[in-house]
N, C-alpha and C positions, 0 to 999 in steps of 0.2 A: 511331363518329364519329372522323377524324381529330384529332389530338394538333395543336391551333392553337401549341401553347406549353407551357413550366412557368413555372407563379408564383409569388412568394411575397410573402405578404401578411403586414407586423409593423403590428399597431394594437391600441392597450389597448382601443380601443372596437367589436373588431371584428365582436360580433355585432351591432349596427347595420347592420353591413355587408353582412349576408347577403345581401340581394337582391342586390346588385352583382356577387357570388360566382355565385349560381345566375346570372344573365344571362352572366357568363362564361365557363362551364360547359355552357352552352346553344349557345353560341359555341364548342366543345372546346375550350377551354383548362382546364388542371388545374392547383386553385389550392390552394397550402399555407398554411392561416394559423397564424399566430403573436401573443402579444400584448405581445411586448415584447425590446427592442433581443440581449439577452442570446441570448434563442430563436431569433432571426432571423440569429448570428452562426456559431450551433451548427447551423444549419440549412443553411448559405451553405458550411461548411465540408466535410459529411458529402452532403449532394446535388447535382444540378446542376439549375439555375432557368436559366430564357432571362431574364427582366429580376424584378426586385423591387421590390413598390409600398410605402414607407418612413413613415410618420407622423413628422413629425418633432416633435409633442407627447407624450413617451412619460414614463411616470413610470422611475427610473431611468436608465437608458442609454437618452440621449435620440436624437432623430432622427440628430441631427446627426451627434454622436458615433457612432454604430451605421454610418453612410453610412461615417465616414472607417476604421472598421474594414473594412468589405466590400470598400474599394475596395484596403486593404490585404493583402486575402487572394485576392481577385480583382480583377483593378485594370480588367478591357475588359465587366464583369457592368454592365450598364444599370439604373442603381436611378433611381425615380421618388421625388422628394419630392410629400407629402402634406399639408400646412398648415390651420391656420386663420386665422394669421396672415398679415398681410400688410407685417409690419415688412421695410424694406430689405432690414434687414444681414443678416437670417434667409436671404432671397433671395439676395441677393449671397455668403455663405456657404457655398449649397448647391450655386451657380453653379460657385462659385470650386471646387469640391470634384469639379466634372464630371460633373454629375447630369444625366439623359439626358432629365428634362423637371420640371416644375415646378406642381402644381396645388392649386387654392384650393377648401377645404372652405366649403362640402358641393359634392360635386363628380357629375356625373351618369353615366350609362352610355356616353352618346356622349362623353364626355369622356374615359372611359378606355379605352374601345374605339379613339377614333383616335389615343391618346397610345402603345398597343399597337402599332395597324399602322404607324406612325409609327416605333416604335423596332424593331420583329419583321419587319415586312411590306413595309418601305420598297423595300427592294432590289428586290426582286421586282416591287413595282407600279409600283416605276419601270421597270422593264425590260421588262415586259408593256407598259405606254405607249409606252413608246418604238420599241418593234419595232413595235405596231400604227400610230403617225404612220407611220414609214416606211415601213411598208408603202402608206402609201396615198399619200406623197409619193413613194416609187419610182414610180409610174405615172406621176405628173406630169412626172417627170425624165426620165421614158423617151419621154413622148410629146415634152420638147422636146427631145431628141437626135433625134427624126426630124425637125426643122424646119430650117430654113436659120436659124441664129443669126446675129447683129452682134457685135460688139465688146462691147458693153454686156450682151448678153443671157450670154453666156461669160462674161461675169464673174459677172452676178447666181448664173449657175449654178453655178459654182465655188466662189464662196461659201456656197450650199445645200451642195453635196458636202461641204464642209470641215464645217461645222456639223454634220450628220447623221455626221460620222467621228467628229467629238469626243462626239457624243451615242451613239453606241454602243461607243465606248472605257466608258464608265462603265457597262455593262450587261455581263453574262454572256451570251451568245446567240454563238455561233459561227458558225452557219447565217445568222443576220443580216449579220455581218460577212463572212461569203464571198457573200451575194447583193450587199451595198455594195461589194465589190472588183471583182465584174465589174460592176458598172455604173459605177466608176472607170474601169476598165480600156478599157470602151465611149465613154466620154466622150473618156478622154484618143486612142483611133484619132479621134474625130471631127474631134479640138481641132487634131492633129497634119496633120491634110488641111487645116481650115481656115490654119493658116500656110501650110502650102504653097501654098493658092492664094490667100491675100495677103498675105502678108509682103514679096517684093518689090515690091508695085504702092502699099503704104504705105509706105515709105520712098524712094519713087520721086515719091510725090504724085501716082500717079492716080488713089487713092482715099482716101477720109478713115480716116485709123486711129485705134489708140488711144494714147494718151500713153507716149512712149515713156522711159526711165529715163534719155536723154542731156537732155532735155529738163525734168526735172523741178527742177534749180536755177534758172531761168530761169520754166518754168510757173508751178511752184508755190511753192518756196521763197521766191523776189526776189517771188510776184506776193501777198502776203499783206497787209489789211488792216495786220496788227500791225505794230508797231517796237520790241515786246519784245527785249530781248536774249533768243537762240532758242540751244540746244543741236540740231545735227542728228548723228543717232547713227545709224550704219551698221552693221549687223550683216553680217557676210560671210554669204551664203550661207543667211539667214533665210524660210522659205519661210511661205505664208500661214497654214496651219498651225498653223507653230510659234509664230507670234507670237498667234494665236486663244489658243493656250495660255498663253503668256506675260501677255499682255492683264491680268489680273486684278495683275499685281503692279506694274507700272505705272498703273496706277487706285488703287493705295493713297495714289498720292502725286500723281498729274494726274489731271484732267478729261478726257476725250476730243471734240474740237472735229470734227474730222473723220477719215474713212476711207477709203481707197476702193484698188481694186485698179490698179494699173498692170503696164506690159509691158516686161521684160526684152531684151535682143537677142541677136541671133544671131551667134556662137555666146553660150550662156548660161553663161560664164566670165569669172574677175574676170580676167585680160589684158583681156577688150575691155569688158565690160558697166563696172566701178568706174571705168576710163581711161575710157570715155566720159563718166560720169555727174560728173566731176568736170573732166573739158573741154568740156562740154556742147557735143560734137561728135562724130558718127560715127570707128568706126575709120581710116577712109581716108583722114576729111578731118584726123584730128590726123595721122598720118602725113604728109601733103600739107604743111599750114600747121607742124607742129610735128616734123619728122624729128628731130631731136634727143630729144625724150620719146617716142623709139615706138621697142617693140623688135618686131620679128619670131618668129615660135615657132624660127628655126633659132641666134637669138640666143642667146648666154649670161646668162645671171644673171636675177633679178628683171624679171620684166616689168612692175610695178607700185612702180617709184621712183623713179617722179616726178609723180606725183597731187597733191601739194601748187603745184607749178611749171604743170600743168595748173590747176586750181585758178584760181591767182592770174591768170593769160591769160584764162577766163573770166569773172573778176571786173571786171578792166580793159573787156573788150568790151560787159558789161554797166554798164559805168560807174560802178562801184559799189567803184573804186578807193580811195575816201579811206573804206570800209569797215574798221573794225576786227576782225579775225580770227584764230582758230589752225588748225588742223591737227594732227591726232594720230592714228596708229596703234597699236592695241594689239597685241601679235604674243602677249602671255606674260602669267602673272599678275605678276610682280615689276612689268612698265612698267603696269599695270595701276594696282597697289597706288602706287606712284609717282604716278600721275596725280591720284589720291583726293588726298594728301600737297599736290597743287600746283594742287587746284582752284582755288581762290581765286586763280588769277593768271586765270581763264577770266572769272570776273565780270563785268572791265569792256571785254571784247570784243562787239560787238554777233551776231556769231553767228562758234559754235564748232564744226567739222567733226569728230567723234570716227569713225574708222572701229575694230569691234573686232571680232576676226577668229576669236574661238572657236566657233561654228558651225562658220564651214570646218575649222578644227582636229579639230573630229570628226569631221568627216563622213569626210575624210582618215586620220582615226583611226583610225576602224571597219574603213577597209581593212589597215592594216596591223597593228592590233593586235588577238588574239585577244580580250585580257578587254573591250574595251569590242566587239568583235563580239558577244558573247554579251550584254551590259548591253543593247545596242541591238537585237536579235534582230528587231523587226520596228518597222511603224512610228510605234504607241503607245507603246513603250520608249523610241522616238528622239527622240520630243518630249517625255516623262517628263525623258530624260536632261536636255535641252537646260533645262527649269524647274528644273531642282535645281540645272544650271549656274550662273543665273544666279542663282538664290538665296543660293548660296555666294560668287560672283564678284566683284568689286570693280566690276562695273558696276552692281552695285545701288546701292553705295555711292555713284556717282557721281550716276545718279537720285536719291539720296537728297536728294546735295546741290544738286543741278539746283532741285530743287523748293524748297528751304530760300533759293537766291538768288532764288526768283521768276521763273525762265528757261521760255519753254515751249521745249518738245520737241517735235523732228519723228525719228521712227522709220520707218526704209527698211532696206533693201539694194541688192544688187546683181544677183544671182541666188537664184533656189532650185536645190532636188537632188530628185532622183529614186531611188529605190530600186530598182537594176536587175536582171531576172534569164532575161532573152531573147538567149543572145549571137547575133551577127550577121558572118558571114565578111567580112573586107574584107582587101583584096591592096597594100603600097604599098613604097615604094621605105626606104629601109634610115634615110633623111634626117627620116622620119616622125612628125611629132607621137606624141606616146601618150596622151593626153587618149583616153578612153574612148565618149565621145557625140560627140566630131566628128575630122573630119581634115583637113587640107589638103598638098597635092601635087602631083606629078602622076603618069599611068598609075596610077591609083589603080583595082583592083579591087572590083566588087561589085555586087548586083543593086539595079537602079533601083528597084524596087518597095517595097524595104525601107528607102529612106534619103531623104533631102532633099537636095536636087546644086544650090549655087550655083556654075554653069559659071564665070560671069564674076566674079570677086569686087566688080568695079565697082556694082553693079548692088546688091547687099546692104550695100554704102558700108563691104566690108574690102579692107584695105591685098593689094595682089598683092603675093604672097613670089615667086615667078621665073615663069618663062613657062610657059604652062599650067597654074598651077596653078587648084585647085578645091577648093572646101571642103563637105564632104561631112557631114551631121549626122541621127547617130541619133533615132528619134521611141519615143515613148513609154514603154517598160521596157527597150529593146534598149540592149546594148552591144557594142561593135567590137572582135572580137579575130581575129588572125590565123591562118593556119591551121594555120601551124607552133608547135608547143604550144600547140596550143586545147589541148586537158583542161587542162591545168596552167593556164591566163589563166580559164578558163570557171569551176574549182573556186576559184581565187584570189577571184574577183573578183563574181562571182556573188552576188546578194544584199546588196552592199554600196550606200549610197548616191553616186553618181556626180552631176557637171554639165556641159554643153557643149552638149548637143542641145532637143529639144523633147519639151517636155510641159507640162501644165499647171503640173504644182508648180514647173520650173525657170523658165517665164516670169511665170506671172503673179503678184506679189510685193506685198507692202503698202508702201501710204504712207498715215503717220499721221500727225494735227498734234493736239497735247493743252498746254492749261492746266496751271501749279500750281492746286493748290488752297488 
């Protein structure tokens, strides 16, 4: 019979026990007893046990004591207490001591059999469960990619996708996660056709689309029941994702009121999509009404300062001028740690715009720095990285205190990123963006097939940079590199996560609304 385990069992009264022993025995598990703390320490030290079941009524060296020795000799050894008692502080003791479960005498067979696979078997039966859902939810997912999807149906899908990634992040199955990549991979050519064939006829109004991100302080922000005073917190470059991941450490401190996915624009970068979303006006048309706050890509400096001066022209046209408000950009952890420092002047604002911009800072990162390319190596690492960020980060701090003034919170972005590694020849004049997933110019080389071609910029509501030009946007893994030192752009760049073009991860993005609690 296979070896289920090694056990070891310390109890003064342990031939009582027998039967429990032979049942587990029977089970292959191979179980060493002992009858007192002493034996159990001498025994912990000189063999190796998968977990050990503890009495913590022991003459001698008692339970207790005998636990905090094991955990000193072996600190990640899973020792089970054993009780008769059911005083507190016995429990809260054994709790506090990090004991891998907890059971009340007299205690039965099913009781320690699934307190075993529970602390022995978990991993495993959860990973056996889990590949077997998917497996039967892949089918469902494949039969709606043959379907003509909506607006609404893309997203619910999307959402599955994301869900089943994060669920096979926490499994050991390799094969499972390369059958979930190509059927990302399928998803996102699907997704990528469907913008093509309407992305311009939804920004044109000849067909209903979905909520787009210029429109969401006007939709959803101004159109809300509450008159909380609201924190809205922008993360640069947050993809759906990442924030699934995130999710649980904002729940420690809000309620979550609402969810739901909305859509980025084209191109999916903060020059057009964060200036839209804070002039809650298309590219073209802030260019048009607002030349002064619009740069061009052949411009110098910051394309993104004056978001605040957008911002407030928003505000006025929504009439919503004698509104109390701030504005704040995080670029760095020091204005970060500053802002914690000077919350308290945010209080008595009725809502507070925080954009903070470490997301993009990685993702940026990852290209030019080797050690966090390797930290980030794929794209459970990246959202790994992205939770630890913010556990360390001063925007914890800032939720912290969000929650402590009684503010709710609204969580967006601007764009997601894509993990690119399809490069894609394109030919352009010397004057040429470098942005990786789109371009614009003119006599721009490259095959139709491969790319998404807004001839007219009018028509996609971006600003014309000079005559002819055209703005050209990679789909789904591809990035744009020239032909002159491709190897050198392809080896560079390869693998790294980029934004500008289409995909699912870079458009379609979260908007959240959450309670303090």
């Amino acid at each position: 019979m296979t070896n289920s385990g090694n056990i070891l069992w310390a109890d003064d009264e342990i031939d009582l026990l027998k039967p429990h022993i032979l049942f587990l025995e029977s089970k292959g598990y191979l179980v060493q007893a002992v009858t007192n703390g002493l034996d159990a320490l001498e025994k912990v030290e000189e063999s190796y046990y998968d977990i050990v079941f503890l009495d913590e009524n022991m003459p001698g060296l008692s339970g207790l004591d005998t636990l905090t020795r094991i955990k000193a000799i072996k600190p990640n050894l899973p020792v089970v207490m054993i009780t008769k008692s059911e005083e507190e502080h016995i429990m809260e003791d054994a709790i506090g001591s990090k004991i891998a479960d907890y059971l009340i005498k007299p205690v039965n067979q099913n009781q320690i059999l699934i307190s075993l696979k529970k602390n022995l078997q978990a991993n495993q039966l959860v990973s056996d469960k889990t590949s077997l859902n998917y497996q039967q939810e892949f089918r469902q997912l494949g039969m709606l990619l043959n379907n003509r999807l909506d607006v609404s149906e893309w997203k619910e899908l999307y959402a599955k996708l994301v869900y089943w990634e994060l669920q096979l992040d926490k499994i050991e199955d390799s094969g499972m996660s390369e059958i979930f990549e190509m059927q990302k991979k399928e998803a996102n050519q699907q997704f990528a056709g469907f913008i093509e064939d309407n992305y311009l006829n939804w920004l044109n109004g000849i067909d209903d689309g979905p909520l787009f991100i210029h429109n969401l302080i006007k939709e959803r922000i101004f159109n809300r029941e509450s008159n909380a005073k609201t924190l809205v917190l922008i993360i640069d470059n947050l993809r759906y994702d990442q924030w699934k991941v995130l999710e649980p450490v904002f729940t420690k401190y809000f309620v979550k009121q609402k969810e739901e996915i909305v859509f980025s624009i084209l191109p999916t970068a903060t020059q057009y999509a964060r200036n839209a979303f804070f002039a809650g006006l298309m590219p073209s048309e802030i260019a048009r009404k607002h030349p002064q706050y619009w740069k061009n890509e052949e411009d110098e400096g910051s394309k993104n300062i004056f978001e605040k001066e957008l911002l407030e022209l928003n505000l006025k046209r929504l009439g919503k001028s004698a509104l109390r408000y701030s504005y704040n950009k995080i670029t760095n952890v020091n204005a970060g740690k500053k802002l914690v420092e000077q919350f308290h002047k945010l209080k008595e604002n009725d809502v507070n715009f925080l954009v903070y911009n470490f997301v993009d800072m990685l993702s940026h990162a990852r290209t030019d720095m080797e050690v966090i390319r390797e930290l980030a190596d794929d794209e459970s690492a990246y959202r790994s990285l992205t939770m630890s960020w913010l556990e360390h980060s001063p925007l914890l701090d800032v939720i912290k205190k969000a929650a402590e003034a009684r503010m709710e919170l609204i969580v967006t972005t601007d764009h997601g990123t894509i993990k690119v590694n399809q490069p894609v020849k394109i030919a352009g004049q010397r004057n040429t963006n470098t942005n990786l997933r789109y371009k614009v110019g003119r006599g721009l080389g490259y095959k139709e097939k491969e790319v998404f071609v807004v001839r007219e910029p009018q028509e996609g509501f971006l600003p014309k940079q000079k005559m002819s030009s055209e703005f050209v946007f990679a789909k789904e893994q591809d990035f744009f590199v020239y032909p002159n030192n491709y190897n050198h752009f392809v080896n560079y760049y390869g693998n790294t996560f980029q934004h500008g073009g289409i995909s699912m991860e870079e458009i379609m993005i979260p908007y959240v609304e959450m309670k303090a609690k």
